[in-house]
N, C-alpha and C positions, 0 to 999 in steps of 0.2 A: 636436539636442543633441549638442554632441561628446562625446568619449569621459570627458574630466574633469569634464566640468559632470555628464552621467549619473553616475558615482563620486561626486560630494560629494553627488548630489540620492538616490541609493541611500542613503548617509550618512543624508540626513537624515530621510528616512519612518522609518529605525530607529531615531534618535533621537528622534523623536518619539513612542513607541511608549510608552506608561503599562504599569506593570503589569497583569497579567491580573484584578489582584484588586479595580484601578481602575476604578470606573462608568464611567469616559472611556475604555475600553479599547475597547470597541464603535464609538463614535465614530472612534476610529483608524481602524478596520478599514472603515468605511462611506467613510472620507477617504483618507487616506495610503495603505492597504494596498491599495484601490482603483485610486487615482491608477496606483500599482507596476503593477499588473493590466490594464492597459487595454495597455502593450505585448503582453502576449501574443500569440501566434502560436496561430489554435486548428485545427487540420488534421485531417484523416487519413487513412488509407491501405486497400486490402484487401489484407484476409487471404488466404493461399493457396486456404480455400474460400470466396471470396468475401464475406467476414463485412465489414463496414463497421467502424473500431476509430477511436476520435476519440483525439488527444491534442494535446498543449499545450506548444507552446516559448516558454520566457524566453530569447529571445538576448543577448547580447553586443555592441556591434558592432564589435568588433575579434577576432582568432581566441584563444578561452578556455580551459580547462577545462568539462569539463561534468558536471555533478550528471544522470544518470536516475533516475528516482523510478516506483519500481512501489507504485503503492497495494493497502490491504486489499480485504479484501469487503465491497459494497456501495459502494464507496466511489470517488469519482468526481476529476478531477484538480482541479476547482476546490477539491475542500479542501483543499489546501496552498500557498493565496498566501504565508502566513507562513512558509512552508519555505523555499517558494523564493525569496524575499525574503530573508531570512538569507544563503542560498547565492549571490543574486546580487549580496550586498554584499561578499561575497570574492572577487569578480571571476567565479564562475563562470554559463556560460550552465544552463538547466535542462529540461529535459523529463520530462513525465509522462506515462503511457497512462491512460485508461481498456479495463481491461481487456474483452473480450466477456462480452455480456450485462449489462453497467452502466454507470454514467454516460451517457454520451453515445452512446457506441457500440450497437450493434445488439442489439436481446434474440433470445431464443435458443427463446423459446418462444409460446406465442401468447397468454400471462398477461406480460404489462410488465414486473412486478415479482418476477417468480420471480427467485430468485436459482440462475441452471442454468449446468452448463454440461455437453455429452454426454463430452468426453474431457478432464481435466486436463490429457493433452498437447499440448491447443489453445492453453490460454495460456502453454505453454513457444514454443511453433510461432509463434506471435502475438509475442512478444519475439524471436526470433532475425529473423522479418519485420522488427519496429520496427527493428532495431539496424540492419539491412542500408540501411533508410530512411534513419534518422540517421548513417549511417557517411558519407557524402558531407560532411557539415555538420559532424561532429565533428573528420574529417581525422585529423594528425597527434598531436591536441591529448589531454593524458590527461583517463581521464573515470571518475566512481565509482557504484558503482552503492549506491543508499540505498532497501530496499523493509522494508515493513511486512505484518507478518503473514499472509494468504493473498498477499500479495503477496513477502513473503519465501522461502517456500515456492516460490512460480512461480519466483523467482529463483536461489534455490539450485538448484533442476532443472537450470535453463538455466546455471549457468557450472558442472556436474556435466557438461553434454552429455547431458543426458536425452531421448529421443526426436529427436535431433540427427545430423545427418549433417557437418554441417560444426562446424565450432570454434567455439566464443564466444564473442565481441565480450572484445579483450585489455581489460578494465579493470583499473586498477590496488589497487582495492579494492574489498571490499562491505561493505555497514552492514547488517546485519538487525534488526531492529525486532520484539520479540515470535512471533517467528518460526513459524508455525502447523506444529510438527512432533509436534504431539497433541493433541486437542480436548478441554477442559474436558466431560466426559459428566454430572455431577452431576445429579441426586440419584442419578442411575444408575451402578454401579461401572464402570468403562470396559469388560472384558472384555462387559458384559451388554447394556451402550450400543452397543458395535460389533453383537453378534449383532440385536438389534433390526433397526442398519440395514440389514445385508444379508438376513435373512428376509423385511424390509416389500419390500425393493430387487427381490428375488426373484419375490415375490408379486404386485408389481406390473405387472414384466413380462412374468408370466403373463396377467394380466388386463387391464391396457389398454399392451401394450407401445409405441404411438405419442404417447402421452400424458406430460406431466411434471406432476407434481404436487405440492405442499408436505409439506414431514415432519410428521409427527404434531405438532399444537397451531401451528407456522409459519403465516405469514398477511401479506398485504400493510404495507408500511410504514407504522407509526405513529411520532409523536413522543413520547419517555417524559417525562413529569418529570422535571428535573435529580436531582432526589434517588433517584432510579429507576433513573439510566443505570450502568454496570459499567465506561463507557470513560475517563472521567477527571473530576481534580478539580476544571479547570476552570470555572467557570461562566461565566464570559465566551465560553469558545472552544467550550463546547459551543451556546449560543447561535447564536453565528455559524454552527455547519457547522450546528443544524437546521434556521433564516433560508435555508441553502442550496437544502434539502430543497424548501422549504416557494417559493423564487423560481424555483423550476427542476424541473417537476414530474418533467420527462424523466428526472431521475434517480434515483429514487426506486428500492429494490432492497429486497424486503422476506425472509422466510426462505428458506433453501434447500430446493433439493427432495431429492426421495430419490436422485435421480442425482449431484446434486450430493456428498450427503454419502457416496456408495459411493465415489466418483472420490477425494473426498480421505482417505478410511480406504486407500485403495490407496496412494498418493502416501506416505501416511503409514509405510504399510508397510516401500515399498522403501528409503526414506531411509537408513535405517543401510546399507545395502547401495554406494548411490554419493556420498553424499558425503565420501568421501575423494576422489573424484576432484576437487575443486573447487583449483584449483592457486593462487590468487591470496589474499592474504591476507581477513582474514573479523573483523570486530566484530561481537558476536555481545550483542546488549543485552535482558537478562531485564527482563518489569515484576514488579517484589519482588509487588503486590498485584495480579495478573492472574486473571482469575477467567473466562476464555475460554476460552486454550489451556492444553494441560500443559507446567506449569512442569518436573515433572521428567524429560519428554520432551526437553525442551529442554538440560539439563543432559546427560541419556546424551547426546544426538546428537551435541554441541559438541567430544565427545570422537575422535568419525569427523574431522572437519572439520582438515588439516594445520595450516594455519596460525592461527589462531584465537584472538580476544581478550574472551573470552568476562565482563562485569558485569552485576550488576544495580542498576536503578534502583529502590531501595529507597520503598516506598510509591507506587511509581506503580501506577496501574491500566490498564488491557490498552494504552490510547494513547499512547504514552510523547512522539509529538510534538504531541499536543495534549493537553498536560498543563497544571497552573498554573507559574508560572515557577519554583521551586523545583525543585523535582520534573525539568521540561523541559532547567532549565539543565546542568544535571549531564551527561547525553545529549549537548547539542551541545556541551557541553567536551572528550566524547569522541570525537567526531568530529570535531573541531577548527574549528568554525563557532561559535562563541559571541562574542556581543557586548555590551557593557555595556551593561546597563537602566537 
């Protein structure tokens, strides 16, 4: 396919595309969004300790821009065909990890579905690896970096220079996506939420310190009822990513353990402390209706960040790119990838 025939045939999967609130909207995504899908590039590389890390390039094939995309937790690269579909009807090429310990990539513990990981500064370590991977294929060409939530988090470490010896991949933007810079603790007041996890954290590795195991009530992946889920309003797109779940057992990532949740109360911590070092500019997108992270974490921290363009996406809930189309458009109008429905 040459290069103009792929441009109007990217054209037309997104013209084809019903709204999300449209019965036919699933259909799309089994056809057209599919079709989109089947070029992918699905690779991956090791990690400095050896750790196996999958991820997934939409090229180009002429030299692009490039969209990388760091997902949330639990969350694996095949759920954002529709992202990077969007991204690569702007001409740009796309890349996504699965971060360690999920999707595709290697677990970390001897339970499948724990959601672990032993240092958060693995998955900073694990991106400046990807980057150095993709810097050959990127070349000269600029590229943005668009991560969500524990994924936004990894991100902002890494263009901070968190745990980094060398500089970080020059991109010329970042998109943050609900950004996990404080964890929703409810019913628990957060001060009491934190002390919990380091006491159990503690306690733990007093008593089976080789062992990783689930935080109190955590438990393998289940599917919730739509009306159940806290990530968006979706019903169509929630559909599709739990179809994921449910066609791909491999990726399946159910609660975090108690390491897990020490690692990001830490991460948590230092944040006010480095990022002001993030020197590239920064969209910085609140979900109005998130019921995950802390919102008013988000708010202080936005204030470190130099350059910084900090909205909220009013009545979204925690998933702001898998939302219903209302809700979503808004988001990629700020990021400047929106296309008419």
């Amino acid at each position: 396919m040459t290069n103009q025939a792929l441009k109007a045939q990217l054209k037309a999967w997104l013209a084809a595309r019903p709204s999300d609130t449209d019965p036919s909207w699933l259909a799309w995504s089994e056809n057209e969004l599919a079709e989109f899908w089947q070029r992918t590039e699905h690779l991956e590389f090791k990690a400095r300790d050896g750790v196996r890390i999958c991820y997934g390039v939409w090229p180009q094939p002429e030299p692009s821009p490039w969209l990388i995309l760091l997902p949330g937790r639990i969350e694996a690269y095949i759920k954002y065909q529709e992202v990077a579909l969007e991204w690569a009807a702007k001409g740009y090429s796309v890349a996504i990890i699965d971060h360690r310990g999920q999707g595709f990539s290697d677990r970390l513990t001897d339970r499948h579905e724990h959601g672990h990981v032993h240092r958060f500064a693995d998955y900073v370590h694990d991106i400046a690896d990807w980057m150095e991977v993709l810097a050959p294929r990127i070349d000269n060409q600029p590229a943005k970096l668009l991560a969500h939530s524990m994924g936004a988090a990894i991100g902002a470490l890494y263009l901070a220079g968190y745990a980094q010896a060398k500089a970080p991949f020059a991109f010329e933007k970042a998109m943050l996506c609900s950004p996990m810079m404080g964890i929703n603790t409810k019913p628990w007041p957060a001060p009491i939420g934190k002390a919990v996890v380091r006491a159990g954290a503690w306690l733990k590795r007093k008593i089976a310190p080789e062992r990783a195991h689930y935080f109190i009530a955590m438990k393998d992946y289940e599917t919730l009822p739509f009306d159940e889920n806290r990530l968006t309003h979706s019903r169509a797109r929630y559909q599709f990513l739990s179809e994921q779940y449910h066609q791909h057992p491999r990726i399946r990532v159910g609660g975090p353990t108690w390491q897990w949740l020490t690692e990001a109360l830490h991460v948590i911590d230092i944040m006010p402390k480095i990022l002001g070092r993030i020197q590239v500019p920064v969209l910085l997108l609140q979900a109005g209706a998130d019921e995950i992270v802390d919102l008013a974490a988000q708010e202080r921290n936005a204030q470190y960040i130099q350059h910084v363009d900090f909205h909220v996406i009013k009545g979204s809930a925690h998933e702001i790119l898998m939302e219903t189309d209302a809700i979503r458009n808004r988001a990629l109008a700020l990021m400047g990838v929106s296309h008419p429905q």
